[in-house]
N, C-alpha and C positions, 0 to 999 in steps of 0.2 A: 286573826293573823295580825302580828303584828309588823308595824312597814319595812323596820329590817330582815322580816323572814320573806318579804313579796320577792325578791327577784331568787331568792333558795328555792322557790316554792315554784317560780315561774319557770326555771332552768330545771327541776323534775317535772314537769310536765313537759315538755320540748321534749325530753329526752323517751320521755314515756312513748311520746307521739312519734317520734321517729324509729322509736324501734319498733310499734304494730305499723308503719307505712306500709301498703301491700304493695300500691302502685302513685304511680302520680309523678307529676314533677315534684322535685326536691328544693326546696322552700327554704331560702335560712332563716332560723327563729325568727318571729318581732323584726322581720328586715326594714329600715325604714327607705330603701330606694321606692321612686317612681313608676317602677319597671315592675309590671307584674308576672304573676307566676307562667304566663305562658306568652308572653312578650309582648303584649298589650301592653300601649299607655292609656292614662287619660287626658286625651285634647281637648281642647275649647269645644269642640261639637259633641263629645260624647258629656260635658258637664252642662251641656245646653241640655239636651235629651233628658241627662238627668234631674235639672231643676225643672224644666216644662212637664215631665212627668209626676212629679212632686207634686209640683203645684195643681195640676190638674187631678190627682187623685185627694191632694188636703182640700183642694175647691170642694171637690162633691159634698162634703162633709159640711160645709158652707150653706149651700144653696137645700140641700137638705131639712137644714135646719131651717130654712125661712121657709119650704115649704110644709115643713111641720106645722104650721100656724094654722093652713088652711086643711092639709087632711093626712088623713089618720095614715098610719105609720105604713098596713099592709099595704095599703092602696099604693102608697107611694113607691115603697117596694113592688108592688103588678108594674103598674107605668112605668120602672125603671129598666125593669128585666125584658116586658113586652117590646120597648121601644128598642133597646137591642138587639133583642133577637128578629126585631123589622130590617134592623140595618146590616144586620148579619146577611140574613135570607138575600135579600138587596144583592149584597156582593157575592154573595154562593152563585146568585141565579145572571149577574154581572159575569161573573170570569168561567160560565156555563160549566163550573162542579158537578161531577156527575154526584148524584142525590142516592146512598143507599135506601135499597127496598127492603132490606132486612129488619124484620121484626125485634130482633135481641141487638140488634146494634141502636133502633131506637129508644128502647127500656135499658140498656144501659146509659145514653146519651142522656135519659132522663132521668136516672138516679147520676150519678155526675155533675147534672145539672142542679139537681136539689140541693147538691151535698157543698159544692163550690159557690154557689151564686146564691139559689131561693134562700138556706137558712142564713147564712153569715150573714148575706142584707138585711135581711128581716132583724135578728138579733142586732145589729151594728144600730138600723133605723130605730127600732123600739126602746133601745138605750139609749139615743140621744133625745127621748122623750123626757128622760131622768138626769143628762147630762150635759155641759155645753158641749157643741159640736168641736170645740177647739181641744180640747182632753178626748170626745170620742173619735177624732182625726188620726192623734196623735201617732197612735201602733201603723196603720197604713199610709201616714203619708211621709213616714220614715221609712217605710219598705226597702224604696229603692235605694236611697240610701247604704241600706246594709247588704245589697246585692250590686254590687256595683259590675260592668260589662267584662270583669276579668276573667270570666270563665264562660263561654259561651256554649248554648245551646246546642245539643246532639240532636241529630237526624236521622 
């Protein structure tokens, strides 16, 4: 595409998108105000939130990597998940959560768990065995970044 055909190109998709809208707020193209689509701003504390959360997810990727020196990638990965799910448990048995007994809500808590935490880590650790930690950070500690609080979480 060439640069004179980017904004023809840009204003048929706009147009595409707003005519499958089923629902939602009504968004104008590329707006560039402050004001987001459901009247959130971003303040000083929510761009605090957002760099401290940055940085504490690009950290890990960090200190990972210096403890790749000393051991091997799965392991690191056991110690990372166990020591979580320590401090999980912690605060469930802290704010006295009642604990389901149910067998199928554990087996799926535990494919869930495989599928979100055990393999990504694992693959993310054993790749930075072949990569610097600074390029294997980079997808996750841009995250948040690209979600920023404008739309918040349903309950």
């Amino acid at each position: 595409m060439l640069p004179h055909e980017t904004k023809t190109r840009r204003l048929e998709l706009d147009e595409y998108a707003s005519s499958r809208r089923i629902c939602g707020p009504s968004v104008p193209p590329h707006s560039t105000s402050k004001t987001r689509p459901n009247g959130a701003q971003m303040d000083g504390k929510s761009w605090l939130m957002l760099i401290v959360l940055s940085i504490l997810w690009g950290g890990s990727f960090f200190f990972t990597e210096i403890a790749l020196v000393d051991l091997p990638p799965f392991t690191l990965v056991l110690c990372r998940v166990a020591i979580a799910s320590l401090i999980l448990w912690w605060v469930v048995l802290l704010r006295n959560v009642p604990i389901p007994r149910d067998p199928t809500f554990w087996g799926a808590i535990a494919v869930m768990g495989a599928l979100n935490n055990l393999v990504p880590f694992s693959l993310i650790v054993w790749g930075q065995t072949h990569i610097a930690s600074g390029l294997g950070s980079d997808p996750k500690c841009h995250h948040p970044a690209f979600h920023p609080p404008d739309r918040p979480y349903r309950h």
